[in-house]
Structures are given as structure tokens and as C-alpha cells.
C-alpha positions in Angstrom: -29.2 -12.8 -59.2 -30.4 -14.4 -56.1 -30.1 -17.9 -57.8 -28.9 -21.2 -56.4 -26.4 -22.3 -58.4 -26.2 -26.4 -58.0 -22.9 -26.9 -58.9 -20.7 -29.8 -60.2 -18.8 -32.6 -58.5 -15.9 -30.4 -59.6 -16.6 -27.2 -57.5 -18.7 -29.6 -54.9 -18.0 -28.7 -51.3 -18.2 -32.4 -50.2 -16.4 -33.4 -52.6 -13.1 -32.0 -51.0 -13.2 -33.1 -47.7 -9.2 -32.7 -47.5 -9.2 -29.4 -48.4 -8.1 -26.8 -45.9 -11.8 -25.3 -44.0 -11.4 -22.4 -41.6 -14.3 -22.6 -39.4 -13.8 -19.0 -37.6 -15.2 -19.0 -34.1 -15.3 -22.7 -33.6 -15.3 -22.3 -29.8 -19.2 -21.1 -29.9 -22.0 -22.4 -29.9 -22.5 -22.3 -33.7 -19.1 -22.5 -34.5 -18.6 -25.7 -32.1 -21.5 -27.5 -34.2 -20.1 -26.8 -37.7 -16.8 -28.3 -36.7 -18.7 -31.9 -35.1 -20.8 -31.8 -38.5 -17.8 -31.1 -40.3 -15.7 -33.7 -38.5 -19.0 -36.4 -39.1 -18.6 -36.2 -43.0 -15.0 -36.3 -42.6 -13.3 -33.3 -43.4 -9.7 -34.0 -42.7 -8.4 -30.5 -42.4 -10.1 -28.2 -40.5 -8.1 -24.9 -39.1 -9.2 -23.8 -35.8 -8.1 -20.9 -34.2 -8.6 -19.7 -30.6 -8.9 -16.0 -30.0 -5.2 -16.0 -27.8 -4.0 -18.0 -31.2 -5.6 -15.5 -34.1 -7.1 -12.0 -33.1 -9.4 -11.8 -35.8 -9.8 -8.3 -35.3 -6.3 -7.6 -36.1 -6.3 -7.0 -39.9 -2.4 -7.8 -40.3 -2.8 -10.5 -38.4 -5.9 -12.1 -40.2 -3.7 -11.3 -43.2 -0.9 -13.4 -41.6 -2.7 -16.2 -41.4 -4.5 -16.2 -44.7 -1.0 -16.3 -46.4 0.4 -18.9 -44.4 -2.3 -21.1 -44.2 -4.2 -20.5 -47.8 -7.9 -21.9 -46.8 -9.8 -23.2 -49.8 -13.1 -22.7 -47.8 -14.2 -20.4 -44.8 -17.2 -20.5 -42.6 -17.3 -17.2 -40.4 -19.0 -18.0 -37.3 -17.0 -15.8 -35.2 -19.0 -12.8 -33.3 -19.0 -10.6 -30.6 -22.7 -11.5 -29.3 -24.6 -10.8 -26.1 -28.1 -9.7 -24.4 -30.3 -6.5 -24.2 -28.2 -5.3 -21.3 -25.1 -6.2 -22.9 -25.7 -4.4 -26.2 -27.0 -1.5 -24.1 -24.3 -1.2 -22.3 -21.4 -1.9 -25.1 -22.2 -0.3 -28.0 -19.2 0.5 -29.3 -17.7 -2.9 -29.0 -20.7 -4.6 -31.2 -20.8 -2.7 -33.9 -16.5 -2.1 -33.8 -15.7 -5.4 -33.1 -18.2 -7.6 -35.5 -17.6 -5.0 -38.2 -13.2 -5.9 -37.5 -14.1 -9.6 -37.7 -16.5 -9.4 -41.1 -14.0 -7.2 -42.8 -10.7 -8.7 -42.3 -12.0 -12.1 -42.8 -13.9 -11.4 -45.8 -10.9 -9.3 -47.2 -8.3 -11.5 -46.6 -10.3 -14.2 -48.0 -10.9 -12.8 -51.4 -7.2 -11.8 -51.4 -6.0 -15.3 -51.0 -8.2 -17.2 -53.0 -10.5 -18.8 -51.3 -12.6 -20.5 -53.3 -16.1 -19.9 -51.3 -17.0 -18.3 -47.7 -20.2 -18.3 -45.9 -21.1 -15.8 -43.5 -23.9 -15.9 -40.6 -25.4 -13.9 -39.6 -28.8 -13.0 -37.1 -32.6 -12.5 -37.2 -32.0 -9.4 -35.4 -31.3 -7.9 -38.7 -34.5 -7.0 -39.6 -37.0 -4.2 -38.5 -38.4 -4.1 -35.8 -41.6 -4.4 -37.0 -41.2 -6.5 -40.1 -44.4 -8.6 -41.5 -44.6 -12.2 -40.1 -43.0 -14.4 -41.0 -40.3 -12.2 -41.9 -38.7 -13.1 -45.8 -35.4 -12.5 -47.0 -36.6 -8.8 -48.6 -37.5 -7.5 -45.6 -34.5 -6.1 -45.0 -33.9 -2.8 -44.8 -37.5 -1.6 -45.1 -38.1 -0.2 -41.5 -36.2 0.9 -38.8 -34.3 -1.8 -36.6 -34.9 -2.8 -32.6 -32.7 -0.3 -30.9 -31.9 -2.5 -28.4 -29.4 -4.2 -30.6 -29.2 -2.2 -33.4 -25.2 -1.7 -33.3 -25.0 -5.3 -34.1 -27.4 -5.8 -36.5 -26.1 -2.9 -38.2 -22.4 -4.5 -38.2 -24.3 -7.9 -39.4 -26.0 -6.0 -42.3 -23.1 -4.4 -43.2 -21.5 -8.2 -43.2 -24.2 -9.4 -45.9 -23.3 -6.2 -48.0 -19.9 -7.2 -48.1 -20.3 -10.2 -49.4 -22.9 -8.7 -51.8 -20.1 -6.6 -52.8 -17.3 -8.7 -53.4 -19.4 -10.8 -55.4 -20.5 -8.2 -57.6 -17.1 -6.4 -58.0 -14.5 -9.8 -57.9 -16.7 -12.9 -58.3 -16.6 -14.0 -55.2 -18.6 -16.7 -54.4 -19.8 -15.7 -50.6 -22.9 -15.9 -49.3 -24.9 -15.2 -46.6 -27.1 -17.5 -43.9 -29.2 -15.9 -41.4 -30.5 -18.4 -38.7 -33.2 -17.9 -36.3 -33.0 -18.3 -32.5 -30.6 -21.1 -31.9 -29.8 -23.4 -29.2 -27.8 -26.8 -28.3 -24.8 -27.9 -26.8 -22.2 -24.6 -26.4 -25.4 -22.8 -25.4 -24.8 -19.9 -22.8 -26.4 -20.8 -19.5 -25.5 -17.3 -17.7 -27.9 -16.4 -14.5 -27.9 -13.0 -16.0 -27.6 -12.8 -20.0 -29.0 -16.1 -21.3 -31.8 -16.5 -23.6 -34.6 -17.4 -23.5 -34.4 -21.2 -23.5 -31.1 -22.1 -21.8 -32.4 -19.5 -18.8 -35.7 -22.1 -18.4 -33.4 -25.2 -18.8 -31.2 -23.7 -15.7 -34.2 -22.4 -13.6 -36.2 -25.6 -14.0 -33.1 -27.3 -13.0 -32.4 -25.4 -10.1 -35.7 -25.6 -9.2 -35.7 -29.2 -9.2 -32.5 -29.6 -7.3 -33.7 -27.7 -4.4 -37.1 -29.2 -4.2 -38.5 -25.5 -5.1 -42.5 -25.9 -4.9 -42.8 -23.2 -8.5 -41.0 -21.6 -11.0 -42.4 -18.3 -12.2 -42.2 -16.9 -15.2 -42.0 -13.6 -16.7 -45.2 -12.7 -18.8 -48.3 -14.6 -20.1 -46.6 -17.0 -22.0 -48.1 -16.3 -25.1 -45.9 -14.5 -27.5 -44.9 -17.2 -30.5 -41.2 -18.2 -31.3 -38.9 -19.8 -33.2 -36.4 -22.3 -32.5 -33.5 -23.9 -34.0 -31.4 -26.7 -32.7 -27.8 -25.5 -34.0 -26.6 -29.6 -35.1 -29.7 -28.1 -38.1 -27.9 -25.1 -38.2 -24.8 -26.7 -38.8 -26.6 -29.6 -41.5 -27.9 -26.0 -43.0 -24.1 -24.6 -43.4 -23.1 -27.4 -45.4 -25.8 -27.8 -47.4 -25.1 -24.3 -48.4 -22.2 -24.2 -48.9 -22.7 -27.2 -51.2 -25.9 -25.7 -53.3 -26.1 -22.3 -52.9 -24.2 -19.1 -54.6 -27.0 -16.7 -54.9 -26.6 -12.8 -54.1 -29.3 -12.6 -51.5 -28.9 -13.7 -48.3 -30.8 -17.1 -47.3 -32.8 -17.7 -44.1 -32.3 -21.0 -41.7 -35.2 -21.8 -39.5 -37.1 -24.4 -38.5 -40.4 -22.8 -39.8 -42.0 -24.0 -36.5 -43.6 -21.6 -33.7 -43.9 -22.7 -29.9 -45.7 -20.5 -27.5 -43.3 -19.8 -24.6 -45.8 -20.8 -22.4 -45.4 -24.8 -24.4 -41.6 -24.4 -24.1 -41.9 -24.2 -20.4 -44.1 -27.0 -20.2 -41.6 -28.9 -22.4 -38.9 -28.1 -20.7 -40.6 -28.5 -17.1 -41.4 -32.0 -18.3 -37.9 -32.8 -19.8 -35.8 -32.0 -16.4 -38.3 -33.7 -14.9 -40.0 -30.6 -12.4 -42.5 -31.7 -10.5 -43.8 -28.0 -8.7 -45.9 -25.4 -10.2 -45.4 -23.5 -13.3 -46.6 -20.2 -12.3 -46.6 -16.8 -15.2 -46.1 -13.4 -13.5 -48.7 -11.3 -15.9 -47.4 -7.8 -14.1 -44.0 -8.7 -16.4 -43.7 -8.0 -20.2 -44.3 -9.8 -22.7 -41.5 -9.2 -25.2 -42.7 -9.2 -28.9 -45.7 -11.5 -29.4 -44.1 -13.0 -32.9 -40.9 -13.5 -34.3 -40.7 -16.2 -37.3 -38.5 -16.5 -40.6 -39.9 -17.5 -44.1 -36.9 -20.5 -44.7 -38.9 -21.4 -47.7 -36.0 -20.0 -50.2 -34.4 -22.8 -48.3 -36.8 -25.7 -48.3 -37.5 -25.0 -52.0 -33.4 -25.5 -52.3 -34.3 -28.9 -50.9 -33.0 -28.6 -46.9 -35.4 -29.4 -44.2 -34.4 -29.5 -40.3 -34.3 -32.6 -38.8 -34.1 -32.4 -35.1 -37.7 -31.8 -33.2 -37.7 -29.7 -30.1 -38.2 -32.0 -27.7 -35.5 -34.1 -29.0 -33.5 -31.0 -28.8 -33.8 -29.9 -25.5 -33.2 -33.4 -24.3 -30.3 -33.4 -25.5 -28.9 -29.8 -24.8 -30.4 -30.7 -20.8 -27.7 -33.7 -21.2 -25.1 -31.7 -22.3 -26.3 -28.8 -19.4 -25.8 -31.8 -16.9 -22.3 -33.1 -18.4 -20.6 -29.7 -18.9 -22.0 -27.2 -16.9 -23.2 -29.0 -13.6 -20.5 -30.9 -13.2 -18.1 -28.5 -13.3 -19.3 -26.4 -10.6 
């Protein structure tokens, strides 16, 4: 059931690059990628929404626009995503909102024949505690992290969905579940960044004020996973051009950094010259978090972009769009 299924030219993606795509939250940072790697291979009809345009969470709405415009293909990108404090503090709206978005998209598509979707999803929909690295069947065999549980439980609920429809109407929609992303797009927030863009800024800061040290929460040892999102997007595609198997399919880069490398990395990028200095009294945060992608490198797709080429060229982007600005 979980099969690939490799398709002929006739039912090939890339083979209809006038067809109508509706990339669905093509403002983000996933979203924005899809829509460049789209617009690369030439895809001559893309329909983009903004959220004052189409309120995705508005079933008639959604259904309005599925009429009207009739999409032969649809990427759903769009989420309500945010940090620990954010998920804490929101519940409701994660798990309402992403759970609107899934189901009127998915839905509507079905209803008005589109011909395949792809939905993303998150890492953060597996346990808490899931073997390393974490495969596509670990899900749902322990309890979630209940710091963000109301979203993963809306994104889980998302992959059933398209489980479902498959099952019940033959609906080709599947199912990608990246791993911690970054790139241009990325959210550079003081207070609810991740991980990476949070270094990129302080680093930066640091080196625009002649600061003598950064320091750093934690040791620097826990082991992570990162994935530059124009991959992400090269993953989408390839996807949604091989792949129309049940189970849901993993896109990572199969490589772990240390956090305490990534610094370095990114200290050396911006071009810091103080001290890099790890506060030990702070947590650590989980000391592992990697996917199994090799469902997806036995289909044949292998990221391309390393990570320092990566955060070169999200620093450039940090400099060009963000700085700039202020």
C-alpha cells in the first residue's frame, strides 16, 4: 500500500507545466520555495493566494475558489506555525486553525477533481521519545511532546485525511514530512525563532556592535537535523512526480550537526571575530532528533545543498531583506 507508483509521461507532474498548481501558503518560508522551484522548471500557472485574498479556513470560501479556479494540482503548504511559547500559549488556534486549513483544502480538492495534492507536514509528529533516527512507522506509537502537541495532533490528523480519501475515493494525495528547515523566508524574530535563524541574528548583532562573545544556551552537544528548504522544495516535486503511496514519506537531509558545530559555522560565515561562550547552567533541549529519509533516497531523491552553502546563502538573504529594512 505504501508503494511508489512511477507513473507515465501521461499522469507525469512535469509534464504539465501549464496546468493550473495551487501552491497554498506561498507567502512562507516553505511555501515561498516551492513557488521559485516551481517558477525554475517553468510552470506557467501557478495560483497564489494571500490570506486577505482567500481565508483558507473559511470552508465556503475554499469551496469558492475551488469552483472557480478548478486546480489540476495542489501543494498545501499553508500553516498556522509558531514556538514553544507560542503553542503554549495558543492552543486552541493550532490545532483549530491547521485542522480548518487541512480539511477544507483537502475536501474541496477531491470535490473538484484535482488530479493529485501533497500535503506537509512536521517532525513534530512523532513521540516524544521515538527510536533514532525516527522512520515513517513511528508514528503513533508513544505519546507526543506536549509542548506542541495541538499541532501535531492537527498535522496527524492531516496525513489521515489524505490516507482516507485515498482509501475511500482514489485520491491520489500524499504526505511529506520534512525535518527542521531553514532558508530564505526564514523567521528571524528576537523572541520565537529557531534555532538557526536566532544564531544567524545574534552572531550578527554581535558583530555589528563589536560585542567581545556570544553565549549560548547549553553545552552544545545535542545532535540535529537540518534542511535547506530550496531541498525541500526539489523534494515536493519530485514527489509529486514519483510518489502515490499511502504512507507518509520523510524529507531530510540524513545529516546530523552538533549545535555546538552550527555555531561555529555560523560564527565563521557572518564573519564574528569574539568568543563563543556555552552557558552549561541552561538546558539542553533533546540530545537527538533525526529522520530515516531512506524511503526517500531508495525512491531516488538526494538533497543537494550542504549546510554551509546554506547558511551562506540564508545570511545573504538575512542581509538583503531583513537588515535593510530596518
Amino acid at each position: 500500500m505504501g508503494s511508489s507508483n512511477l507513473g507515465t509521461t501521461e499522469d507525469s507532474f512535469l509534464s504539465h507545466k501549464s496546468a493550473k498548481v495551487f501552491v497554498a501558503g506561498h507567502r512562507g518560508l516553505v511555501g515561498s520555495a516551492i513557488v521559485r522551484k516551481l517558477q525554475q522548471l517553468g510552470f506557467s500557472d501557478l495560483l497564489l493566494r494571500t490570506h486577505a485574498e482567500l481565508d483558507l479556513t473559511r470552508q465556503a470560501d475554499v469551496e469558492a475558489f475551488f469552483a472557480a479556479e478548478k486546480p489540476q494540482y495542489v501543494i498545501l503548504a499553508a500553516a498556522k506555525v509558531g514556538g514553544i511559547h507560542a503553542n503554549k500559549t495558543y492552543p486552541a488556534d493550532f490545532i483549530a486553525i491547521n485542522l480548518q486549513i487541512q480539511t477544507n483544502v483537502i475536501d474541496s480538492s477531491y470535490r473538484h477533481g484535482v488530479k493529485k495534492l501533497l500535503f506537509l507536514g512536521s517532525s513534530c509528529i512523532y513521540p516524544k521519545f521515538a527510536p533514532q533516527p525516527i522512520t515513517e512507522e513511528a508514528l503513533l506509537t508513544a505519546p507526543l511532546e506536549p509542548t506542541n502537541e495541538w499541532y501535531a495532533v492537527a498535522k496527524i490528523a492531516g496525513i489521515k485525511m489524505c490516507q482516507a480519501y485515498r482509501l475511500q475515493h482514489g485520491f491520489d494525495a500524499i504526505s511529506g514530512m520534512p525535518t527542521n528547515l531553514y532558508g530564505p523566508c526564514d523567521n528571524f524574530h528576537p523572541e520565537n525563532s529557531h534555532v538557526l535563524p536566532a544564531l544567524i541574528r545574534r552572531f550578527h548583532e554581535a558583530k555589528a556592535s563589536g560585542a567581545k562573545e556570544v553565549v549560548v544556551w547549553g553545552t552544545g552537544s545535542p545532535l540535529r537535523e537540518f534542511l535547506h528548504v530550496d531541498d525541500l522544495a526539489d523534494g515536493v516535486v519530485f514527489l509529486m512526480e514519483k510518489y502515490s503511496g499511502l504512507v507518509h514519506v520523510n524529507v531530510g537531509s540524513g545529516k546530523e550537526v552538533r549545535i555546538k558545530e552550527l555555531a561555529e559555522l555560523v560564527k565563521e560565515v557572518i564573519g564574528f571575530e569574539g568568543d563563543l561562550v556555552w552557558d552549561s547552567s541552561k538546558p539542553d533541549g533533546t540530545p537527538r532528533k533525526l529522520m530515516d529519509s531512506s524511503k526517500l533516497a531508495n525512491l531516488g531523491w538526494i538533497p543537494k545543498v550542504s549546510l554551509k552553502e546554506g547558511l551562506v546563502d540564508t545570511y545573504k538573504w538575512y542581509l538583503e531583506n531583513v537588515i535593510k529594512k530596518q
